[in-house]
Backbone as CSV, one residue per row, in Angstrom:
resi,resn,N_x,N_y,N_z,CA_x,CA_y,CA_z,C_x,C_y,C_z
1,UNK,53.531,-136.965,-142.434,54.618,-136.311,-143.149,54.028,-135.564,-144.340
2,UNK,54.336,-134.313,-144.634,53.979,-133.073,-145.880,54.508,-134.000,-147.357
3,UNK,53.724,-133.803,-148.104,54.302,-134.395,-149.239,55.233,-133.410,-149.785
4,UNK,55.778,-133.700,-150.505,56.881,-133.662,-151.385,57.149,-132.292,-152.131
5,UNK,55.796,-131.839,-152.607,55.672,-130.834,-153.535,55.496,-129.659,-152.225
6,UNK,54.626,-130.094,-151.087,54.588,-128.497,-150.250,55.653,-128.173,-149.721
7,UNK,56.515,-129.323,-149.589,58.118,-129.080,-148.922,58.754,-127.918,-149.597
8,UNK,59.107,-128.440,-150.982,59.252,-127.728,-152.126,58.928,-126.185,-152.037
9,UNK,57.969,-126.360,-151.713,57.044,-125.152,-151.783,57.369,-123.941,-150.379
10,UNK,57.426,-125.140,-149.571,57.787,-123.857,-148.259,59.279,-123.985,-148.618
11,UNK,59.983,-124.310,-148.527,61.730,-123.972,-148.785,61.443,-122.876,-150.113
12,UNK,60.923,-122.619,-150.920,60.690,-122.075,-152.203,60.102,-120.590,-151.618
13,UNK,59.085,-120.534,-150.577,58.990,-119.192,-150.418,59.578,-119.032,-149.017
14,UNK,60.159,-119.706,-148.297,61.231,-119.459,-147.193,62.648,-118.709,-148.010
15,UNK,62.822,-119.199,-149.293,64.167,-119.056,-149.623,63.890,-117.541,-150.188
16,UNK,63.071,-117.362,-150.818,62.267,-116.071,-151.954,62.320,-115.025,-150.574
17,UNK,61.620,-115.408,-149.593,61.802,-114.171,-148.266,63.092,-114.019,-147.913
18,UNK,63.674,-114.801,-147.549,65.101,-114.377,-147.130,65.933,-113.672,-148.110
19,UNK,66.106,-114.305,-149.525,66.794,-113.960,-149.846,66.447,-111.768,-150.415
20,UNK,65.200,-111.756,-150.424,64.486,-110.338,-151.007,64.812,-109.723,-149.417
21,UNK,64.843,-110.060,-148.260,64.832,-109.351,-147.095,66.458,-108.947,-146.924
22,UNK,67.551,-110.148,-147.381,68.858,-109.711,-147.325,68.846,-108.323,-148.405
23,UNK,67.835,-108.533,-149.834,68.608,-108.010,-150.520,68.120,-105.501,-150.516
24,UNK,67.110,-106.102,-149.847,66.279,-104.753,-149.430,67.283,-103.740,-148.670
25,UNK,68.126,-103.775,-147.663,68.824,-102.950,-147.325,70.015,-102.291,-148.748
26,UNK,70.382,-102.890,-149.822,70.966,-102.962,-150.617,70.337,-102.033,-151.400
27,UNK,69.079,-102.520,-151.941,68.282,-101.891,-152.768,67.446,-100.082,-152.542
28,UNK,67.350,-100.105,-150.976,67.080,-98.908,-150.507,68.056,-98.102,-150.235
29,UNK,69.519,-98.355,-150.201,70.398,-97.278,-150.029,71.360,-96.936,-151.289
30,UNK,70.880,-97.631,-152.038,71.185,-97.024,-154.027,71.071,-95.744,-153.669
31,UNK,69.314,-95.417,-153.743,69.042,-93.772,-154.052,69.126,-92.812,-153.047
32,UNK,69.795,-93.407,-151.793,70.412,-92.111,-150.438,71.680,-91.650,-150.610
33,UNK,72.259,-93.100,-151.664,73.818,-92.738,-151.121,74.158,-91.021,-151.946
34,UNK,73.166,-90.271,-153.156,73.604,-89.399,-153.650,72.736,-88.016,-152.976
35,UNK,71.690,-88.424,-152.020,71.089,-87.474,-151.158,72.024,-86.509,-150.302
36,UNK,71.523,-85.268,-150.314,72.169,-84.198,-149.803,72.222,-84.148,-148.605
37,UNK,70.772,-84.891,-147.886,70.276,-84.639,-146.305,71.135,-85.354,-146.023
38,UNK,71.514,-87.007,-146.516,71.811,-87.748,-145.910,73.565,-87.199,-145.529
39,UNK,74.174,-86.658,-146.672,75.612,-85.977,-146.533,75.555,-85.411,-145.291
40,UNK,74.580,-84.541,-145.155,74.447,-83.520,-144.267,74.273,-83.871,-142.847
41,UNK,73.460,-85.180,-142.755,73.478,-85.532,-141.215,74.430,-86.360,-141.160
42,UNK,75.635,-86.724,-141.842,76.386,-88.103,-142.065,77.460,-86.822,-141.347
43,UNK,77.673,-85.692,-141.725,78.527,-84.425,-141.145,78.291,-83.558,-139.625
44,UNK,76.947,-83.657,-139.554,76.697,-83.304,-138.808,76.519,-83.946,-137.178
45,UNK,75.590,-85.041,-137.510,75.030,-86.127,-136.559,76.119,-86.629,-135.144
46,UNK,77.668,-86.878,-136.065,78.617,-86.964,-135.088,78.936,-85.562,-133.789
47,UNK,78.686,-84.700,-133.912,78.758,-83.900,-132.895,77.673,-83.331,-132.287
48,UNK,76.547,-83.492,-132.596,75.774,-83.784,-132.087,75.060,-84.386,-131.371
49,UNK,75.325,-86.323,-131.579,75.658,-86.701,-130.792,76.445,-86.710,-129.539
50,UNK,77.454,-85.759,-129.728,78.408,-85.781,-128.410,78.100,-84.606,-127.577
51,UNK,77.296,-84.000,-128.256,76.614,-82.815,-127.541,75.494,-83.476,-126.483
52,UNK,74.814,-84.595,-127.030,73.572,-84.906,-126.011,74.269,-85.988,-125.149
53,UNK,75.167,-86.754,-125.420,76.126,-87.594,-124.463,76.695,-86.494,-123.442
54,UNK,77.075,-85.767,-123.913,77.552,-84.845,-122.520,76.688,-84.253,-121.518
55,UNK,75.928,-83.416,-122.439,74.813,-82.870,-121.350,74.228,-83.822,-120.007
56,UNK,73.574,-84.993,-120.778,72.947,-86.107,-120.428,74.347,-86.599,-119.286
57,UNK,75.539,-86.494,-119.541,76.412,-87.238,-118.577,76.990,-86.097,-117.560
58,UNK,76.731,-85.016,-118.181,76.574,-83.867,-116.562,75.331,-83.267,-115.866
59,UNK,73.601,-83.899,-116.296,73.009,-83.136,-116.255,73.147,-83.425,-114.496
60,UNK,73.377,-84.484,-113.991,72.769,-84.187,-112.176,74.627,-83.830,-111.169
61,UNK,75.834,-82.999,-112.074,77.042,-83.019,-111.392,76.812,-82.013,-110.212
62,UNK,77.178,-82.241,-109.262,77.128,-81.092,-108.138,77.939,-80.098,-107.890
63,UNK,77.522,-78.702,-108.713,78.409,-77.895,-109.321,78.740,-76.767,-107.660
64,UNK,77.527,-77.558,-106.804,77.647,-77.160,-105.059,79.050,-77.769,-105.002
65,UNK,79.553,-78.364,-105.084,80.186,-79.724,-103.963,81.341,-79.353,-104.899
66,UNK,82.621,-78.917,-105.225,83.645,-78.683,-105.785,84.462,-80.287,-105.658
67,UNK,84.517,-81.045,-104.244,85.140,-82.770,-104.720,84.825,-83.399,-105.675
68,UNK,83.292,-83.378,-105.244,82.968,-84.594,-106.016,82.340,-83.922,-107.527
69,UNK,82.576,-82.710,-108.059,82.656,-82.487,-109.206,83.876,-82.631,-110.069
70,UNK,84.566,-82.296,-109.438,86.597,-82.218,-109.935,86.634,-83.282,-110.580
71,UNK,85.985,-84.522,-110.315,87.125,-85.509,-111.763,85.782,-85.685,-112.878
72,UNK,84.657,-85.373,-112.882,83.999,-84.991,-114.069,84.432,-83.960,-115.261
73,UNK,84.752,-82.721,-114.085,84.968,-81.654,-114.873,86.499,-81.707,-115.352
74,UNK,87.359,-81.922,-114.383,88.848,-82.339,-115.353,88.731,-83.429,-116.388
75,UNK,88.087,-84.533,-116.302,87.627,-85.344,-117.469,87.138,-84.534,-118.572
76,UNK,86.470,-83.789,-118.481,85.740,-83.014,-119.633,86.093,-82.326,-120.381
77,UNK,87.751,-81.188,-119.462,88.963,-80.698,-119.967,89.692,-81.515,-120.686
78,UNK,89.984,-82.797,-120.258,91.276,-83.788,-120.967,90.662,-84.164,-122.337
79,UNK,89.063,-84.582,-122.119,88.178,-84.669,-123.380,88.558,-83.754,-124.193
80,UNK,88.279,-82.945,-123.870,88.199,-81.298,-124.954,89.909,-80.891,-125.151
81,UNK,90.336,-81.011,-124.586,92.086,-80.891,-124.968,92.571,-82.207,-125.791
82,UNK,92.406,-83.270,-125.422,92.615,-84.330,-126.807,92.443,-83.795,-127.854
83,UNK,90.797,-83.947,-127.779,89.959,-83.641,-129.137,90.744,-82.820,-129.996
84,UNK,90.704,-81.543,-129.296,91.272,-80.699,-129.970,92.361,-80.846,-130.727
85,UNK,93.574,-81.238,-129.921,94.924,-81.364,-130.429,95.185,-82.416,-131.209
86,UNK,94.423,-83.771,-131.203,94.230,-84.550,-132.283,92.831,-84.751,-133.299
87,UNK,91.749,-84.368,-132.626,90.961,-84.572,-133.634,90.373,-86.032,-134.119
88,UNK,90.646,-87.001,-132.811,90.192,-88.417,-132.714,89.527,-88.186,-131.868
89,UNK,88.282,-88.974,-131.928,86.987,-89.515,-130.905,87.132,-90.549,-130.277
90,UNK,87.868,-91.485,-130.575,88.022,-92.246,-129.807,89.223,-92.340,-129.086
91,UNK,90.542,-91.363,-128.925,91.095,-91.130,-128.429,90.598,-90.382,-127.350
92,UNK,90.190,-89.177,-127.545,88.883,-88.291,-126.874,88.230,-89.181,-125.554
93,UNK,87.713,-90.130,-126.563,86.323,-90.624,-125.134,87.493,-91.403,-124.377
94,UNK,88.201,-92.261,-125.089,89.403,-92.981,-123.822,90.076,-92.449,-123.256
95,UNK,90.397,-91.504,-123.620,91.440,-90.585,-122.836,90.855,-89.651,-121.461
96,UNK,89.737,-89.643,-121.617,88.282,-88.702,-120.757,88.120,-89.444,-119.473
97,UNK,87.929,-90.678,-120.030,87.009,-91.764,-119.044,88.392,-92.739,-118.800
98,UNK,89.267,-92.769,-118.848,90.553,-92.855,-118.179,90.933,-91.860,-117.116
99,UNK,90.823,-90.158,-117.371,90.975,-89.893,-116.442,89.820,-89.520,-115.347
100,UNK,88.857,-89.595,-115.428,87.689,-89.647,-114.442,88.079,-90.530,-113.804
101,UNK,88.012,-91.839,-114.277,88.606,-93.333,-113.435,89.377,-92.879,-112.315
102,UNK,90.215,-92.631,-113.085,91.335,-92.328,-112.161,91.582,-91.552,-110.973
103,UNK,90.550,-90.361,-111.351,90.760,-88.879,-110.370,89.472,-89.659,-109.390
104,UNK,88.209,-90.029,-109.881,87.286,-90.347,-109.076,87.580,-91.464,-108.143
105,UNK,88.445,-92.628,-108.321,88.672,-93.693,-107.867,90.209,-93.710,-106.806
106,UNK,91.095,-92.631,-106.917,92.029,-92.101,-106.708,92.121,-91.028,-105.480
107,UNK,92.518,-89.828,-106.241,92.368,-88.186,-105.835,91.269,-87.795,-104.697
108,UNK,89.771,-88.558,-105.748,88.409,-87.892,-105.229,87.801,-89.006,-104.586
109,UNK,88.263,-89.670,-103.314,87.430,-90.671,-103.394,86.712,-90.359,-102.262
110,UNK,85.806,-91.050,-101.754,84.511,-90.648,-100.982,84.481,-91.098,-99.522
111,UNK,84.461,-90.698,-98.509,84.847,-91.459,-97.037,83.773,-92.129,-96.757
């Protein structure tokens, strides 16, 4: 059994790490929160993101094959007509991938 004092000692710099590792995310976003870049990708980043989610989720659609493209591309309309008319993202993506579901699993389905 460790005596007494190294116990001490590891709980003492167990506690000193944890508690400096909680407190570091804290301490490093003091001097971003008044950064310009960070404004700037905090504005930007969101549609951008939805720019590479899309691409990436039509890059292999078979723009040959008019079936089995139809409930991507009407999904993509209902996307972009939400959006628009409300201006929620997460109305947007549920409302999208509700109707793909639907048209692909439905309308478009595959023999």
């Amino acid at each position: 059994m460790p005596d007494t004092p190294y116990l001490l000692a590891a709980i003492g710099v167990s506690t000193a790490v944890t508690w400096g590792l909680r407190a570091l995310p804290f301490a490093a976003l003091a001097p971003l929160r008044a950064s310009a870049v960070l404004h700037y990708l905090g504005a930007r980043m969101p549609v951008g993101v939805m720019v590479i989610l899309t691409v990436y989720s039509l890059r292999d659609l078979p723009l040959g094959n008019p079936p089995h493209a139809a409930p991507a591309l009407l999904a993509l309309a209902a996307t972009l007509g939400l959006h628009l008319w409300r201006r929620n993202a997460v109305l947007s993506i549920l409302g999208g991938t509700a109707v793909h579901v639907a048209l692909a699993s439905t309308l478009f389905t595959h023999p």
